[in-house]
Each structure stands twice: as structure tokens, then as C-alpha cells.
SERO-970274 format. One record per residue (C-alpha): residue number from 1; x, y, z; chain. Coordinates in Angstrom, 3 decimals. Layout:
+-----+----------+----------+----------+-------+
:  nr :       xx :       yy :       zz : kette :
+-----+----------+----------+----------+-------+
: NUM :        X :        Y :        Z :     A :
...
+-----+----------+----------+----------+-------+
! end
This chain:
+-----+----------+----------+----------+-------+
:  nr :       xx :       yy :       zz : kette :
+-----+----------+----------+----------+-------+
:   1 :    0.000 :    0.000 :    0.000 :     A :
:   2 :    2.827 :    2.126 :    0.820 :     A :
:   3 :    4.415 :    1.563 :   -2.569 :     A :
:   4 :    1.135 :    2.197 :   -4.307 :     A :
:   5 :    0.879 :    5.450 :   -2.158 :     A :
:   6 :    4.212 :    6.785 :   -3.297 :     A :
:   7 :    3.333 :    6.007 :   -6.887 :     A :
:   8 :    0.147 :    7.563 :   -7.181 :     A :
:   9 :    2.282 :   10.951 :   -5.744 :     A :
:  10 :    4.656 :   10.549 :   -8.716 :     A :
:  11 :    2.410 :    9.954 :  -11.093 :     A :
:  12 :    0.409 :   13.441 :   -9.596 :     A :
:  13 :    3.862 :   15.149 :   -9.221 :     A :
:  14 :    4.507 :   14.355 :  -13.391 :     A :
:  15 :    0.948 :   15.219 :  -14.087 :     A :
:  16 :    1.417 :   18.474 :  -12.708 :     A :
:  17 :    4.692 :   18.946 :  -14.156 :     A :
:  18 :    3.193 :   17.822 :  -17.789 :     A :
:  19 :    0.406 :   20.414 :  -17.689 :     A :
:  20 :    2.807 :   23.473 :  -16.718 :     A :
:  21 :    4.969 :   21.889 :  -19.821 :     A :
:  22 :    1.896 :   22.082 :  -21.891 :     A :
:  23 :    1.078 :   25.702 :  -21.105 :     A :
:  24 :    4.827 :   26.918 :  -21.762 :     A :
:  25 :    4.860 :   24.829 :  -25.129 :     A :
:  26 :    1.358 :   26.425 :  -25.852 :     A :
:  27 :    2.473 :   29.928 :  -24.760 :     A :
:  28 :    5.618 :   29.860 :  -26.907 :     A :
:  29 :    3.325 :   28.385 :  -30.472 :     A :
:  30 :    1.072 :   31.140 :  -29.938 :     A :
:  31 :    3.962 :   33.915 :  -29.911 :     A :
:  32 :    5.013 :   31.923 :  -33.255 :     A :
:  33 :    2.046 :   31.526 :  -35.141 :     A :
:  34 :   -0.094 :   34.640 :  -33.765 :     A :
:  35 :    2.373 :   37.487 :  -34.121 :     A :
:  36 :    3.448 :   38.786 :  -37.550 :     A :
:  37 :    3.149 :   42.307 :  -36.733 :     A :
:  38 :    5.965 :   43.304 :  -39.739 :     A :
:  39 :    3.920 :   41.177 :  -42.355 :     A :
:  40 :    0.342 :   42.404 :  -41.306 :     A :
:  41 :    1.786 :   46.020 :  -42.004 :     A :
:  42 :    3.030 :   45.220 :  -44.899 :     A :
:  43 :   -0.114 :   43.499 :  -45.957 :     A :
:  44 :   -2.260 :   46.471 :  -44.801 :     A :
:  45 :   -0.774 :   49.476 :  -45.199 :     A :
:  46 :    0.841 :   49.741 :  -48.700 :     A :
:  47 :   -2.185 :   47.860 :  -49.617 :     A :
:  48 :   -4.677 :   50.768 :  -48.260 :     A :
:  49 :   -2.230 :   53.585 :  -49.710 :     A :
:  50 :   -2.490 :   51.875 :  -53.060 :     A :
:  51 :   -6.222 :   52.075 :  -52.850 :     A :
:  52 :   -6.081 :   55.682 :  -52.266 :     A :
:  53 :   -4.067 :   56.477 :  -54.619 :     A :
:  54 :   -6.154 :   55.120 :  -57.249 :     A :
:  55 :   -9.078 :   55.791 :  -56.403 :     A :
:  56 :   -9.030 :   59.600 :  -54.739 :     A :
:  57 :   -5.723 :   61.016 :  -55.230 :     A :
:  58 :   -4.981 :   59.979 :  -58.687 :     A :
:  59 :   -3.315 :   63.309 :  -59.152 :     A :
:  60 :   -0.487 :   61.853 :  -56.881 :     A :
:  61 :    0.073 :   59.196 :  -58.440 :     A :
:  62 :    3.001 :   60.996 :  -60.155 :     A :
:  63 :    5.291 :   61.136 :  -57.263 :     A :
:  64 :    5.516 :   57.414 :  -56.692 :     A :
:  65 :    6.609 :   56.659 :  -60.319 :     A :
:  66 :    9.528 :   54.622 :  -60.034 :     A :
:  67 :   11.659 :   56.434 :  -62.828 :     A :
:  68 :   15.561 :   55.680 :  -62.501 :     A :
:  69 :   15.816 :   58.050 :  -65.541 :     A :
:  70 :   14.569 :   61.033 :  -63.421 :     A :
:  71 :   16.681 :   59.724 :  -60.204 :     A :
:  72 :   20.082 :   59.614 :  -62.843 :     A :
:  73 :   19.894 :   62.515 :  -64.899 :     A :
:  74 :   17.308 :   64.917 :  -62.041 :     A :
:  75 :   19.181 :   63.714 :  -59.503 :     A :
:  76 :   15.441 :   62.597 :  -57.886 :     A :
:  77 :   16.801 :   60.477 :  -55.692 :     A :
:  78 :   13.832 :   60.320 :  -53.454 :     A :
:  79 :   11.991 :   58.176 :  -56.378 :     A :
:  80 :   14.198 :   55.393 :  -54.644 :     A :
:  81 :   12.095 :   55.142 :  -51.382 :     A :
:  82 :    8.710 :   56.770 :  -53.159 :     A :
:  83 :    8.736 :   54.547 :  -56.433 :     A :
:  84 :    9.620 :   51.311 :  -54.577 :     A :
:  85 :    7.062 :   51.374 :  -51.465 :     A :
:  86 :    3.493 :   51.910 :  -53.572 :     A :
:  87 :    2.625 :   49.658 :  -56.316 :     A :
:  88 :    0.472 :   51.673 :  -58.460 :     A :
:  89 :   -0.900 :   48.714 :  -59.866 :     A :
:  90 :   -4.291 :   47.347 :  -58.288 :     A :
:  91 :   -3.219 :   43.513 :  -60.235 :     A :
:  92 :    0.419 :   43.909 :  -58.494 :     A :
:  93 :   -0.817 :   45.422 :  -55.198 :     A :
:  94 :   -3.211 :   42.141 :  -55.058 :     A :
:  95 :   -0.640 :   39.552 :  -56.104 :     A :
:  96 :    2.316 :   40.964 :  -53.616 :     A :
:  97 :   -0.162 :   40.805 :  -51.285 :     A :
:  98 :   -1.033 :   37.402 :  -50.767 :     A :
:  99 :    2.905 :   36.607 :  -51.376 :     A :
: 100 :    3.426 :   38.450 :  -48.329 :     A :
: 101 :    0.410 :   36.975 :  -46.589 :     A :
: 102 :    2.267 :   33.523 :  -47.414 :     A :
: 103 :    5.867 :   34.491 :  -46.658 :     A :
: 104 :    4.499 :   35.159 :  -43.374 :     A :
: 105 :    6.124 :   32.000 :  -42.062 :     A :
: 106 :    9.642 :   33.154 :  -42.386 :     A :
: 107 :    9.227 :   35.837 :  -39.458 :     A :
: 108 :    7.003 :   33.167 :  -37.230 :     A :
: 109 :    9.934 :   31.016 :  -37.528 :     A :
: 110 :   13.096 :   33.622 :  -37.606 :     A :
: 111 :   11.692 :   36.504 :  -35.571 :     A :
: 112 :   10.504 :   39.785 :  -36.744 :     A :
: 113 :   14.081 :   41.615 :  -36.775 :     A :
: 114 :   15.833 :   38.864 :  -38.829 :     A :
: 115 :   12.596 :   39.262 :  -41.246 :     A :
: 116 :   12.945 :   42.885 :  -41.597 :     A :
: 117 :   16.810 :   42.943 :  -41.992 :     A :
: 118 :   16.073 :   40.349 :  -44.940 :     A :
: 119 :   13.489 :   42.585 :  -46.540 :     A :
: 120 :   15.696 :   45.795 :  -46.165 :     A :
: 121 :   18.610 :   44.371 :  -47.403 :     A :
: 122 :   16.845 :   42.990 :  -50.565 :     A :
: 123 :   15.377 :   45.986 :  -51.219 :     A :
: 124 :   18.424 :   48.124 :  -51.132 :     A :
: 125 :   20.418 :   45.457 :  -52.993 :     A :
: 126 :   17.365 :   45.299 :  -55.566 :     A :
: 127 :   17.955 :   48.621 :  -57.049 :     A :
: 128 :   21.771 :   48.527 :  -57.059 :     A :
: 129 :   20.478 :   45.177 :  -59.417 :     A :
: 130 :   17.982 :   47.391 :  -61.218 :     A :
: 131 :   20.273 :   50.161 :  -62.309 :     A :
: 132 :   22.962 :   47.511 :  -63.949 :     A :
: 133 :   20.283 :   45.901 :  -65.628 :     A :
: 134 :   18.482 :   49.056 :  -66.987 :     A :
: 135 :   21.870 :   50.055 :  -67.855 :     A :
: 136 :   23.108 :   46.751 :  -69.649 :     A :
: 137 :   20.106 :   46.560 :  -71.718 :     A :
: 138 :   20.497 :   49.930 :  -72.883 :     A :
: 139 :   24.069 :   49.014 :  -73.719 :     A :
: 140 :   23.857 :   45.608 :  -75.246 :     A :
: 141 :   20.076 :   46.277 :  -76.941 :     A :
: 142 :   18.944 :   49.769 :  -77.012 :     A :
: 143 :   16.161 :   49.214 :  -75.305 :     A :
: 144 :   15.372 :   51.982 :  -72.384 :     A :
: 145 :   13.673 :   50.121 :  -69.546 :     A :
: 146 :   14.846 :   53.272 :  -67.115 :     A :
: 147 :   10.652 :   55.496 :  -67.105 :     A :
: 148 :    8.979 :   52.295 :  -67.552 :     A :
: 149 :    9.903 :   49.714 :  -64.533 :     A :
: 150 :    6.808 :   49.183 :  -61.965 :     A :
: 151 :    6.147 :   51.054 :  -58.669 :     A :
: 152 :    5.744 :   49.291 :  -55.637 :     A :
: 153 :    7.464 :   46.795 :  -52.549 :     A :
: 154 :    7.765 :   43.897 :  -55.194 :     A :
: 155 :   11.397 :   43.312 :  -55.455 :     A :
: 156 :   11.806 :   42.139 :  -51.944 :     A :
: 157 :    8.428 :   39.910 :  -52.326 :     A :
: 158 :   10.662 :   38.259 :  -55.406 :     A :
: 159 :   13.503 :   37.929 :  -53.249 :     A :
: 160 :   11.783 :   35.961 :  -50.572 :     A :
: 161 :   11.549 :   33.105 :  -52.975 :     A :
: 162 :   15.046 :   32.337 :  -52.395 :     A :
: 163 :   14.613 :   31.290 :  -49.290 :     A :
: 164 :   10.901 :   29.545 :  -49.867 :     A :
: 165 :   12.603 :   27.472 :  -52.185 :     A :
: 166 :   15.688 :   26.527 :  -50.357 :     A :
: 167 :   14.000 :   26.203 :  -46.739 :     A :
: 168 :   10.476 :   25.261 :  -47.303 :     A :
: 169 :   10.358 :   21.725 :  -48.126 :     A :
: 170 :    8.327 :   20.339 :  -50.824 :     A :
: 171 :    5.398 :   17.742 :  -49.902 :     A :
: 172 :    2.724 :   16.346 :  -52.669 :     A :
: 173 :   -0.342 :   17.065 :  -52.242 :     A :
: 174 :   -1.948 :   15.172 :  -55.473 :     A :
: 175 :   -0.310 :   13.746 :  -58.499 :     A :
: 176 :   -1.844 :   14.653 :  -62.189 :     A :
: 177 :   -1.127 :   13.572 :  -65.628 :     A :
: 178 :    1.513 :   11.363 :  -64.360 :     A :
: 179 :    4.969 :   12.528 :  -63.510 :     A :
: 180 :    2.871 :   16.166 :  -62.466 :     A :
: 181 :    2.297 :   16.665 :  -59.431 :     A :
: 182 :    0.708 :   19.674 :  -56.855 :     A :
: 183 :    2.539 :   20.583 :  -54.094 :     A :
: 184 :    2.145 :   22.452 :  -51.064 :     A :
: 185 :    4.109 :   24.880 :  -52.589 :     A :
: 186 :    2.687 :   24.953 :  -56.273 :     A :
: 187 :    0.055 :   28.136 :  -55.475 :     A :
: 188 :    2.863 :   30.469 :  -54.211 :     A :
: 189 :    4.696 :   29.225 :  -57.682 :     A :
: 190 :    1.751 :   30.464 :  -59.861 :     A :
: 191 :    1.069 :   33.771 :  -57.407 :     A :
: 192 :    4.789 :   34.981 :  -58.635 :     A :
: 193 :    4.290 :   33.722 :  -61.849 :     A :
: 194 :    1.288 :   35.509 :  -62.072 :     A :
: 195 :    3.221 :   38.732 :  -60.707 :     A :
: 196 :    6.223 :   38.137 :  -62.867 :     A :
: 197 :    3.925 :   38.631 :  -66.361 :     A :
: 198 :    1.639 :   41.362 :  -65.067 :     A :
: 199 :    4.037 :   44.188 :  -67.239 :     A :
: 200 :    6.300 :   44.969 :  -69.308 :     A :
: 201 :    9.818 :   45.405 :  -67.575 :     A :
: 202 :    8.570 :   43.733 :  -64.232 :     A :
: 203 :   10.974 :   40.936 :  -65.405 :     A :
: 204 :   13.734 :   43.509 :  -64.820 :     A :
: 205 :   12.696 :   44.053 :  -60.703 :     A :
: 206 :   11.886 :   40.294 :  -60.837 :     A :
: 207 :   15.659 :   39.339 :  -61.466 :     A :
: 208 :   17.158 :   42.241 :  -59.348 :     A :
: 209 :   15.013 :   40.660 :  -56.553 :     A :
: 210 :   16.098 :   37.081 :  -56.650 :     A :
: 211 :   19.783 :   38.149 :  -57.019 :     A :
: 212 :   19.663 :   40.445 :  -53.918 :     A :
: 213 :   17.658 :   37.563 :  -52.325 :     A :
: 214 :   20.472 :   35.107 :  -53.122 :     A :
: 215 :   23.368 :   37.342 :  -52.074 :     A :
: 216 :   21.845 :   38.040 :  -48.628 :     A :
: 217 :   20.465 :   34.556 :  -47.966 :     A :
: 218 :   24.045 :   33.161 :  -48.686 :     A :
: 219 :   25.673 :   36.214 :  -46.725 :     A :
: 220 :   27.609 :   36.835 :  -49.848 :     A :
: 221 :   30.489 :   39.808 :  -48.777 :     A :
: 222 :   28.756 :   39.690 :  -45.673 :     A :
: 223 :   26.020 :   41.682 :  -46.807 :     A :
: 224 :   23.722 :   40.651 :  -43.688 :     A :
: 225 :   25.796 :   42.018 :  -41.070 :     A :
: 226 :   25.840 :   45.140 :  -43.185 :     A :
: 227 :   22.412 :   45.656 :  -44.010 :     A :
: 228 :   20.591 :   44.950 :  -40.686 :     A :
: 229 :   18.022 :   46.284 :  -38.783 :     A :
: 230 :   19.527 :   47.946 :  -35.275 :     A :
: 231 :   17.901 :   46.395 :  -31.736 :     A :
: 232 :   16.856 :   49.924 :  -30.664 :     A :
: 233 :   14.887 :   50.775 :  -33.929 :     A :
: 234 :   13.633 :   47.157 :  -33.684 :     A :
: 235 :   12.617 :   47.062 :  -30.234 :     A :
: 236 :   10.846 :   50.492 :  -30.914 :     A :
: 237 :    8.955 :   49.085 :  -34.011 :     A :
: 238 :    7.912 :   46.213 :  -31.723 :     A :
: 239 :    6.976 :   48.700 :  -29.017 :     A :
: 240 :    4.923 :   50.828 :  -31.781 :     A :
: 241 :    3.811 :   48.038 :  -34.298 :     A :
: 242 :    2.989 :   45.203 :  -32.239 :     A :
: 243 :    0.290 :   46.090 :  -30.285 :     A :
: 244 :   -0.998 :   47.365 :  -33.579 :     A :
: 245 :   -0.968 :   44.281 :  -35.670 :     A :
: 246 :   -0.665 :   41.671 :  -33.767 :     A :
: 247 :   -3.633 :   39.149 :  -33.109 :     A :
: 248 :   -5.180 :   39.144 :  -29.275 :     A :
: 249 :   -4.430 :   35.847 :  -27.347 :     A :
: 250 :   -6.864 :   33.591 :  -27.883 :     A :
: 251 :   -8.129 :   32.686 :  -24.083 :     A :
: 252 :   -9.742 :   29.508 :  -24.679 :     A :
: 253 :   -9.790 :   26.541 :  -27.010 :     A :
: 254 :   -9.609 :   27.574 :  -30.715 :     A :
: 255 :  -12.802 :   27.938 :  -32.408 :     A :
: 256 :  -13.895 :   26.243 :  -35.184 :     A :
: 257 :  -15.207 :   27.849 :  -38.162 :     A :
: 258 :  -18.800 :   28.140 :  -38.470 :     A :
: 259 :  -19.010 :   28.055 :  -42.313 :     A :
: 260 :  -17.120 :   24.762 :  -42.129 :     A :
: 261 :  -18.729 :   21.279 :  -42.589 :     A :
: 262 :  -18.704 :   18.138 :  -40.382 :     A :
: 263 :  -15.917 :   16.410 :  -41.652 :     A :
: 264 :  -14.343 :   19.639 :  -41.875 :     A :
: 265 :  -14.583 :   20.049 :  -37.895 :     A :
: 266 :  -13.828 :   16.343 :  -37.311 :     A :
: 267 :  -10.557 :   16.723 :  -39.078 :     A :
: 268 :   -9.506 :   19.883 :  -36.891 :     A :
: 269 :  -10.556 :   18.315 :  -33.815 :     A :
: 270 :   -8.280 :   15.348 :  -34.739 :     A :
: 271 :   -5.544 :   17.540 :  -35.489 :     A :
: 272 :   -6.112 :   19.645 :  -32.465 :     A :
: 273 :   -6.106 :   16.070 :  -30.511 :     A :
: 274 :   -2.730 :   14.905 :  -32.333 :     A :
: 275 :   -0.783 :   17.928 :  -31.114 :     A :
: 276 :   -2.079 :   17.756 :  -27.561 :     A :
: 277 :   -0.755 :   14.281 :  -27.747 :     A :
: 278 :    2.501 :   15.294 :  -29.051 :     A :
: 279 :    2.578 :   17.706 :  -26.681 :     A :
: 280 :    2.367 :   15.595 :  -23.610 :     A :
: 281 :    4.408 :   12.966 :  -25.242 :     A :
: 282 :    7.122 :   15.863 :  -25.408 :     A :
: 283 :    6.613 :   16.640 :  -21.522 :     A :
: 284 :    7.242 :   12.836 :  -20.916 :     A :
: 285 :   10.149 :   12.570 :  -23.254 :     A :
: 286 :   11.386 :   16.008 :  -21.184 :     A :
: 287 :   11.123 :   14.432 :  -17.887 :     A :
: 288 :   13.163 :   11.314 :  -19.179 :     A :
: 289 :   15.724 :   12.948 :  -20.193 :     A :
: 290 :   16.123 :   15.184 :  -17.238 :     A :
: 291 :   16.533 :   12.629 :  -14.806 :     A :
: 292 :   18.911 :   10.476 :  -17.241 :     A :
: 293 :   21.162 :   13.290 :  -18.858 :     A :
: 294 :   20.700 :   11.581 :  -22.267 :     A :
: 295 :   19.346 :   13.421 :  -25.249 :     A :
: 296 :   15.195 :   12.673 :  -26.202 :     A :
: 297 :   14.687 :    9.386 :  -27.269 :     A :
: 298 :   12.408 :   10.423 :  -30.898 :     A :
: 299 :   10.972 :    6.535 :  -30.719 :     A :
: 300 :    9.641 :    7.397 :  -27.464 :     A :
: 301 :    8.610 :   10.571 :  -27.950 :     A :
: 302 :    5.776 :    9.748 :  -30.976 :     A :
: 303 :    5.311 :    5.833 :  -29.913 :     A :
: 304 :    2.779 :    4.541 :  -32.441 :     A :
: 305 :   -0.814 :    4.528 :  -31.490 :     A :
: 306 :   -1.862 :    0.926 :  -33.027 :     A :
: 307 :    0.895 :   -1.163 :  -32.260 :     A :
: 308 :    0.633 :   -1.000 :  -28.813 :     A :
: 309 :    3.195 :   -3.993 :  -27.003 :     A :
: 310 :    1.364 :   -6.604 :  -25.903 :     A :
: 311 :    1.652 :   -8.114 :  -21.612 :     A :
: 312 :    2.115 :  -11.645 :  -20.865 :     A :
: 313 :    2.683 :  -12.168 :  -17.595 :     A :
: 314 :    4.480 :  -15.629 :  -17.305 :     A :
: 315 :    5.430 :  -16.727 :  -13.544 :     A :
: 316 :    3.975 :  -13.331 :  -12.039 :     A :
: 317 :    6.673 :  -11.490 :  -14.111 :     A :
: 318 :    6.162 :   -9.119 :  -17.291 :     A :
: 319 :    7.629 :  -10.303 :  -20.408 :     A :
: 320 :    8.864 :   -7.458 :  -23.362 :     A :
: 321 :    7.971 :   -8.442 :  -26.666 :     A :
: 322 :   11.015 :   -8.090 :  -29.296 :     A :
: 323 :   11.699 :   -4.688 :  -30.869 :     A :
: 324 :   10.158 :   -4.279 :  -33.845 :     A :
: 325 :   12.630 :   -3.629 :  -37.119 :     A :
: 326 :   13.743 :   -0.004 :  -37.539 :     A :
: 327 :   11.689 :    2.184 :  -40.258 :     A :
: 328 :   13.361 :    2.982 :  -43.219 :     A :
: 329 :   13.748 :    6.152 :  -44.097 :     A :
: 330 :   14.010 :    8.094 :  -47.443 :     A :
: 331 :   17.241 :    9.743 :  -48.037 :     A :
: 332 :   15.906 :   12.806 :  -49.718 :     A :
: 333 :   13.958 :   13.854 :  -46.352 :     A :
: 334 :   17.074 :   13.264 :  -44.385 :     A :
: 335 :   18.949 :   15.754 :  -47.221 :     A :
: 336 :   15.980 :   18.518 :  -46.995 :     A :
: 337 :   16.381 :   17.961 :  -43.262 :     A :
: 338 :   19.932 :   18.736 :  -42.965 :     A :
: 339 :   19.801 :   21.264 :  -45.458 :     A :
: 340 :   17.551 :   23.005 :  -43.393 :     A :
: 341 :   20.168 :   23.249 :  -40.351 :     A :
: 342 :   19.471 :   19.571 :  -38.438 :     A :
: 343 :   21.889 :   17.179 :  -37.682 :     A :
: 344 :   21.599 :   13.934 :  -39.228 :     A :
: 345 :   20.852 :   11.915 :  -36.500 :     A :
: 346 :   18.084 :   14.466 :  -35.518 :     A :
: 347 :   16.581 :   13.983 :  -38.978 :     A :
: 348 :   16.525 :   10.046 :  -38.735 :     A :
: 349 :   15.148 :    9.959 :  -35.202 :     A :
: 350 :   12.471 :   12.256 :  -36.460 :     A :
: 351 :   11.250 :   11.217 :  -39.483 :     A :
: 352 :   11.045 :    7.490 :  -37.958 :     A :
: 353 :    9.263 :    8.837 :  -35.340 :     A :
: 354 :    6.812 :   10.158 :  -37.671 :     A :
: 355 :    6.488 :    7.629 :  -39.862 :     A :
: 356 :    8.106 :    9.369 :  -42.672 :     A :
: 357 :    6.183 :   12.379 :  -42.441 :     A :
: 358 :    7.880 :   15.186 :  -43.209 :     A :
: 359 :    5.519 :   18.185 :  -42.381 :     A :
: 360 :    5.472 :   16.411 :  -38.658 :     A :
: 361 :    9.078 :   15.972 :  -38.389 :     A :
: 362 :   10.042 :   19.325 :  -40.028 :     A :
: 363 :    7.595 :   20.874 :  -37.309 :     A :
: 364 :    8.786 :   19.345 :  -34.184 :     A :
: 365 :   12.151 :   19.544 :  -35.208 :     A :
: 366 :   11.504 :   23.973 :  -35.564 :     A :
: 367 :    9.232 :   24.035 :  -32.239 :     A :
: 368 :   11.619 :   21.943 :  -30.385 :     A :
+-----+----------+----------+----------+-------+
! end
């Protein structure tokens, strides 16, 4: 009775210790997933300044022109910040704006600063790009680009496709026509697409933004340590922006959405179930490895929930059945694993914990 007593006080002391667990992991998702302050604004405000320029001040309209052949010759060089903030295109104010809605993701998982320095170093870089290319093709063809490039923040939306492709991975969704396939990553594909043929000469701001993209996510001449946003001015945006644009904390259990149908709201209750789970299975794996100084067993962390070990009890002692074989794992998750910063081993343990799943593993692996 004793022993039972003692138990039952662990098992309330772990308990206890798995629900405080649960609240810090919860605490620290929301302040990933909820807070985007830096690509709300972005979404909103050039997006509501575009509006009004169109459709009430249209007489304005003339001082965000992005002309580099006013900025050379006129010296204009405010057209720099003017020309490349506003698009003065409804089509391109609509399509950058959903890219930025989806891009989202890179400042829930690097942190608003890091997100901003990218942005302002790709937009400075960007028209560095723009005036060698406006210049080459008036060299090599004849053809003067420099009145007619468009106005607006699109450069750095092109250059955050650098890092989509290199850090997102890439997961089927359904297979067509054969070797075709949709991704998860095939809609933000046709979005720039869709961006990249909406003019003339937007091919010209296109390229200028993927090669200031690539130079600062390789930190090529060290262009990121350069071109970075200070922690004062970035704890005063935060100060100024975040209350602003930041979504409220959500003080109960997340809703589901009334519009949606039954199997709709059976499949977010599962999902909402499967991450409690992993949650708690986290807190367990925690404890373990607190009290034995080893690193998280992965196999123990996400145990599979149908093959559960059957208990034969032979001579009033438990019996353990034999391990089952290791799952194999594909080689090319394990590469877009490491290539996105995790050890090897990390990768393996992961993915076999998740039965191969890569979304799963890729999450955990960023949340933990």
C-alpha cells in the first residue's frame, strides 16, 4: 500500500509537471504563429495607400513613379524610397499581397528583426540590381527600360523566394497527368508567376530581386551584417507596431469555423487532438531525459498509437515483446532535413518517429 501510495504521488507530481509543460509549449506556439506584426503592415498598409491612390488622389500618383531616368539625370533620388514602397498597380498590389500573406512563415519562424533585416537588405540590394540591368540593356540592346519599370514593394516579395525554395520543403499534395504533381508549394509558384507577367519590364525588378535575395540569404560579402536592422529601432517598431498588428491571445480553445462542414470540424478536432498528444508525449520525453542526462529518445517521444506492445505475464513477471525492425527512411527527407540546419541523426530519429512524415518531423524539429 505504501508503494502504491508513493506512486500515485509521482504519477500526480509528473501530471502536474506535464500540464505546466503544456502551457509553456502552448504559450511559446502562440507567440510563433499569432504574431506577424511586420507582415500584417506590410499586408495592410501599402495595400490601403495603393487604394487611395487610385481611387481619390490619382493626381499623386506621379510622385511614386519609379523612374531611374529622373533619379540619374534629375538627380530625384527620393523616387528610390517613393517609387519602390506603392505599387500603383491594383493587379500587383493584389498579387504581392497574398505573397506576403504567405511568406508570413519566415518571421514566425526567424523573428521579426531577422525578417525585416532580410526585406531591407533585398530591397536596397534590388535597385543597385535594377540600375545595372536598366543600364546593360540599354548598352547591349537599345532598349530603355529606365521610365517604364513598376512602382511598388515587389522586389523584396521576389527575393523571398530564395529562401521559400531553399528552406520550405516540398510535400505532394496530389499527383496529375503522371509525372505532375501539386505541391504544397505549387500556389505560391503560380502567385509569382502571375506577378512576374503582369508588365512589361517587371521581369527587370523580378531578377534584381532574386539576385539580392540570393546574395543576402548566402551572406555573400557579408552583406547581412551590413544591411541589418539595429535592436533599438527594432525594439521600438515592436513597441509601436505590435500592439498594432498583432492578433489578441486567444483565451480559450480555438474555435472552429462556423461556415465549415462536419468532416471539416472532425478533421480539426483530430488535429487539435494529435498535437495535444505530441505535446504531452514531449513533456514525458522532457522528464526522461532530465533525470537520465541523455538526449530525447524520438521513438519514445511519438510511440505509435496501433501497435501498442502486448503483456504476458508468465510466472507473475512481465515479459517485453522483441523490438520491432527499424523504419526505413528516405534519403531525400534526411537531405531537406539537414539542409535546413538539423543534424543527421536528428533527422533520422524524427522522421522514424513520424512515420516518414515530413511536415510532422520538419515541425517538431523547428518548435523543439
Amino acid at each position: 500500500m505504501h508503494n502504491q501510495g508513493m506512486d500515485h504521488c509521482r504519477y500526480l507530481r509528473a501530471e502536474s509537471g506535464c500540464h505546466n509543460i503544456l502551457h509553456l509549449v502552448a504559450k511559446n506556439i502562440y507567440r510563433i504563429e499569432h504574431k506577424a506584426p511586420l507582415s500584417k503592415s506590410l499586408l495592410l498598409v501599402p495595400s490601403a495607400l495603393s487604394l487611395l491612390l487610385a481611387l481619390l488622389l490619382p493626381h499623386c500618383q506621379k510622385l511614386f513613379v519609379y523612374d531611374l531616368h529622373a533619379v540619374k539625370n534629375d538627380f530625384q533620388i527620393w523616387r528610390l524610397i517613393c517609387g519602390r514602397i506603392i505599387c500603383l498597380d491594383l493587379k500587383d498590389t493584389f498579387c504581392s499581397s497574398l505573397l506576403i500573406y504567405n511568406f508570413r512563415i519566415f518571421e514566425r519562424r526567424y523573428g521579426s528583426r531577422k525578417f525585416a533585416s532580410f526585406l531591407l537588405g533585398s530591397w536596397v540590394l534590388s535597385a543597385l540590381f535594377d540600375f545595372l540591368l536598366v543600364e546593360a540593356m540599354q548598352y547591349f540592346f537599345g532598349i530603355t527600360a529606365a521610365s517604364n519599370l513598376p512602382s511598388g514593394f515587389l522586389a523584396p516579395v521576389f527575393a523571398l523566394f530564395v529562401p521559400f525554395y531553399c528552406s520550405i520543403p516540398r510535400v505532394q499534395v496530389a499527383q496529375i497527368l503522371g509525372p505532375l504533381s501539386i505541391t504544397n508549394k505549387t500556389l505560391i509558384y503560380i502567385l509569382g508567376l502571375q506577378l512576374f507577367t503582369s508588365g512589361s519590364y517587371i521581369w527587370i525588378v523580378a531578377i534584381s530581386g532574386l539576385m539580392s535575395g540570393l546574395c543576402y540569404n548566402s551572406k555573400m560579402f557579408q552583406v547581412h551584417q551590413v544591411l541589418c536592422i539595429p535592436s533599438w529601432m527594432a525594439k521600438f517598431f515592436s513597441w509601436t507596431l505590435e500592439p498594432i498588428f498583432s492578433s489578441s491571445e486567444p483565451t480559450s480553445e480555438a474555435r472552429i469555423g462556423m461556415g465549415a462542414t462536419l468532416d471539416i470540424q472532425r478533421q480539426q478536432r483530430m488535429e487539435l487532438l494529435d498535437r495535444q498528444l505530441m505535446f504531452s508525449q514531449f513533456a514525458q520525453g522532457r522528464r526522461q531525459r532530465q533525470q537520465q542526462g541523455g538526449m530525447i529518445n524520438w521513438n519514445r517521444l511519438f510511440p505509435p498509437l496501433r501497435q501498442r506492445q502486448n503483456v504476458n505475464y508468465q510466472g507473475g513477471r512481465q515479459s517485453e515483446p522483441a523490438a520491432p525492425p527499424p523504419l526505413e527512411v528516405s534519403e531525400e527527407q534526411v537531405a531537406r532535413l539537414m539542409e535546413m540546419g538539423f543534424s543527421r541523426g536528428d533527422a533520422l530519429e524524427a522522421l522514424r518517429a513520424s512515420n516518414n512524415d515530413l511536415n510532422v518531423a520538419t515541425n517538431f524539429l523547428l518548435q523543439h
